[in-house]
N, C-alpha and C positions, 0 to 999 in steps of 0.2 A: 771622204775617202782618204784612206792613210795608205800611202806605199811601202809594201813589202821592202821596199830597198834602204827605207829611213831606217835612223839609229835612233831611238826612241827612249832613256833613262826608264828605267819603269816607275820611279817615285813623280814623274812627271804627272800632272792633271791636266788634261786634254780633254774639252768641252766636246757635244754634240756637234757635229755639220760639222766639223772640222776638217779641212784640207791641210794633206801634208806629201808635199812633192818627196820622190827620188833621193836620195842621197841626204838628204836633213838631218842634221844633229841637233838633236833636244836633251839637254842634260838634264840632271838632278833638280829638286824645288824649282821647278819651271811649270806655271798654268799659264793654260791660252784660251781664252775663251769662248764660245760660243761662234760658228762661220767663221772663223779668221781661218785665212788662206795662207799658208809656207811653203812658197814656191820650191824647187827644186834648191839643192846647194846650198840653204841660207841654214844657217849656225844659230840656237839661241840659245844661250848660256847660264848656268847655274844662277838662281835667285834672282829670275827675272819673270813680270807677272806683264801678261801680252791683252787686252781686252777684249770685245766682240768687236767681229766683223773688221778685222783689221786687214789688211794683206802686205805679206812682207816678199818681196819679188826676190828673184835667184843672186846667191853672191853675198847678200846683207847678214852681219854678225850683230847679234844685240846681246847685250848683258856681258860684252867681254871684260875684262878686269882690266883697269885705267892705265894710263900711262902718264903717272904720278909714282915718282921715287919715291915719295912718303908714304905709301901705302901699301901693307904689310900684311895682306889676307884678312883683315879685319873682313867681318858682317855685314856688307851691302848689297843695297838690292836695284834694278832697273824696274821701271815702270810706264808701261806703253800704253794710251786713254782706246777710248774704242773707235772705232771708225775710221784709225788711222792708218796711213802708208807709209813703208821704207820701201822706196824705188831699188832697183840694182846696185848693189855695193858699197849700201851706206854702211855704217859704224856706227854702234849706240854702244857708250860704255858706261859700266855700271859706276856709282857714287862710291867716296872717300869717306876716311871718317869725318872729313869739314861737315856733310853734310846727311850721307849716309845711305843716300840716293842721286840717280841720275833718272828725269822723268819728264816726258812725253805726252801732250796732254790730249785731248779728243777730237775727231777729225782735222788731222793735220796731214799735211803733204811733204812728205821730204824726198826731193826730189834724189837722181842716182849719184853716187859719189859724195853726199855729205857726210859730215863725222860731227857727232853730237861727244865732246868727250866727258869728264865725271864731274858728276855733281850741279849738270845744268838742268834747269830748269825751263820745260817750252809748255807756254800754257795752249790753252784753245786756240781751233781754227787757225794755226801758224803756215805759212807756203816757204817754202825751204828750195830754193830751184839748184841745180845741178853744182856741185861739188863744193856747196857751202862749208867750210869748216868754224864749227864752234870750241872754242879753246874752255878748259875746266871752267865749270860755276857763271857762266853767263847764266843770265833771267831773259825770255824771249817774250815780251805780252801778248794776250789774243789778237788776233787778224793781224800780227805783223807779216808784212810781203818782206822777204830777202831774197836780191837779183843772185843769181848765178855767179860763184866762183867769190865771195863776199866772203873776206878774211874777219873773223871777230877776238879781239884779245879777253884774254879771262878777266873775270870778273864783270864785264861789262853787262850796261842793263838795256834792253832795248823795249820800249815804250809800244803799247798798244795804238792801232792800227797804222803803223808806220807804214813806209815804201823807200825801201836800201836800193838803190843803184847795183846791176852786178859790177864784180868786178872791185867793190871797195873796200877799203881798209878802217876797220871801227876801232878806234880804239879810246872811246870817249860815250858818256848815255848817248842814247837817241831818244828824245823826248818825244811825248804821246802825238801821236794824232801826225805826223811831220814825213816829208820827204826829205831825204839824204842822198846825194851826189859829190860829183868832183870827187879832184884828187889836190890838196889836201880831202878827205869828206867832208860836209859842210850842210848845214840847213837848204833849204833850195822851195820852202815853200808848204805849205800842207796838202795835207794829200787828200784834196778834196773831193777829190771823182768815187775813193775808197769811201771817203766817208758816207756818201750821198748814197753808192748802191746798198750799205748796210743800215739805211735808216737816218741818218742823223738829219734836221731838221737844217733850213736856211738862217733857223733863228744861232741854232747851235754851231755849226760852220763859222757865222759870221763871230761870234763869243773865240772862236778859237782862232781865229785869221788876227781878229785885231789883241788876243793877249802875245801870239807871236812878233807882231808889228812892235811891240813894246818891248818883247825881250832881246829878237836880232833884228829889227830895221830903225834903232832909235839909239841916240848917244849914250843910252842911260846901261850901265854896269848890272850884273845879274841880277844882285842884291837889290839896289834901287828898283830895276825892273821888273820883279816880282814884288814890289811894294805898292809900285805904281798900278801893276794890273787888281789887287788885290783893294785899290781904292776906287778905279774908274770902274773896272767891270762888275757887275750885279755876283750874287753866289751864285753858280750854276756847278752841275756836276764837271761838267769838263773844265772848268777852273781849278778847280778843288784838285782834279785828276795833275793837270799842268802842274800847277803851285808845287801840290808835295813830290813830286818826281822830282821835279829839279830842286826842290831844297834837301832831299835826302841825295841825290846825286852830285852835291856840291860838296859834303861830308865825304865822297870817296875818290869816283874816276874823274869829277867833272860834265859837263856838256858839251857837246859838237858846236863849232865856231858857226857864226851865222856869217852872212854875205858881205856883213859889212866891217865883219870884226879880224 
């Protein structure tokens, strides 16, 4: 059902089943796919491509244009995966020429009041809880959990199936698999309870417990530290996943201090 009261662009493509509340502005080269719901009020913006069954609740603007001084009406695009949610008054803005996109990836949850701004990137199954702001060009990996109100500096990379404390200040990687707290942030432990209800094995947890023992609960330096695990521990996929995060996040932002550093 489309309401008579929406503002509709006509070069817009607007899929089957599709819902579109009251008062909706849907501009120019905008598709939405298949069941996706746009609640009343919510704005989506030129050159943004929305997937099935997504629901974007009242208030939320997506594909608005960055707030980046550098960026000069150049050709970008937003992109929303399917199954996902923008709660109440989130902000999705579209990508720069850094990158040329800002994009959103499939069943994800962003809770009301976050601001995803250009050129980031959030992969799968991401939980975004209440007023998170992401600053231009962060990477977010699948099944990371980010608490409520969790400040992110640009550029930062944040590591698959993490758990961010709300409330925290990133401005350093989050490496895979980890819990983050405190204030400074800080390692605080893996986030084992995540990893168990998605599958990973006792064998694999325990591969990932004792490569972190090595990098923050041990005297030994990154560098060493990632030598170290790369000698005692067997090859497993979540070594491999560890290893290269942190040695390409040593080439930029760095890593988050562990408990003992």
């Amino acid at each position: 059902m489309i309401s008579p009261l929406a503002s509709i662009h006509p070069d817009a493509k607007i899929a089957d089943n599709v819902e579109i509340g009251p008062f909706v502005f849907i501009d120019k080269d905008v598709e939405i796919g298949e069941g996706t719901i746009i609640d009343a009020n919510a704005t989506v913006c030129e050159h943004t491509r929305i997937g099935k069954r997504c629901h974007v609740f009242p208030g939320a603007v997506v594909g608005a244009i960055p707030q980046d001084l550098k960026f000069k009406g150049e050709l970008t695009y937003t992109f929303i995966g399917n199954d996902t949610v923008l709660r109440e008054c989130t902000t999705v803005h579209r990508g720069t020429a850094s990158k040329g996109k800002t994009k959103v990836g499939n069943n994800c949850l962003i809770m009301a009041y976050c601001h995803v701004a250009h050129d980031v990137e959030i992969k799968d199954n991401v939980i975004m809880s209440n007023a998170t702001q992401l600053a231009g060009e962060v990477i977010v990996e699948d099944y990371a959990v980010i608490g409520g109100g969790t400040l992110v500096h640009q550029f930062t990379h944040i590591g698959p199936h993490v758990m961010i404390q709300g409330g925290s200040h990133i401005n350093k990687d989050v490496p895979p698999y980890v819990m983050a707290a405190r204030q400074p942030v800080q390692y605080c432990g893996i986030n084992s309870v995540g990893l168990s209800r998605r599958g990973f094995t006792k064998e694999q947890i325990d591969t990932i417990q004792q490569a972190y023992r090595l990098i923050f609960q041990s005297s030994l330096n990154t560098t060493q530290a990632i030598d170290k695990v790369l000698e005692v521990l067997p090859a497993s996929a979540e070594r491999e996943t560890i290893v290269d995060f942190i040695r390409s996040s040593a080439a930029t932002r760095g890593i988050i201090k562990g408990m003992l550093n």
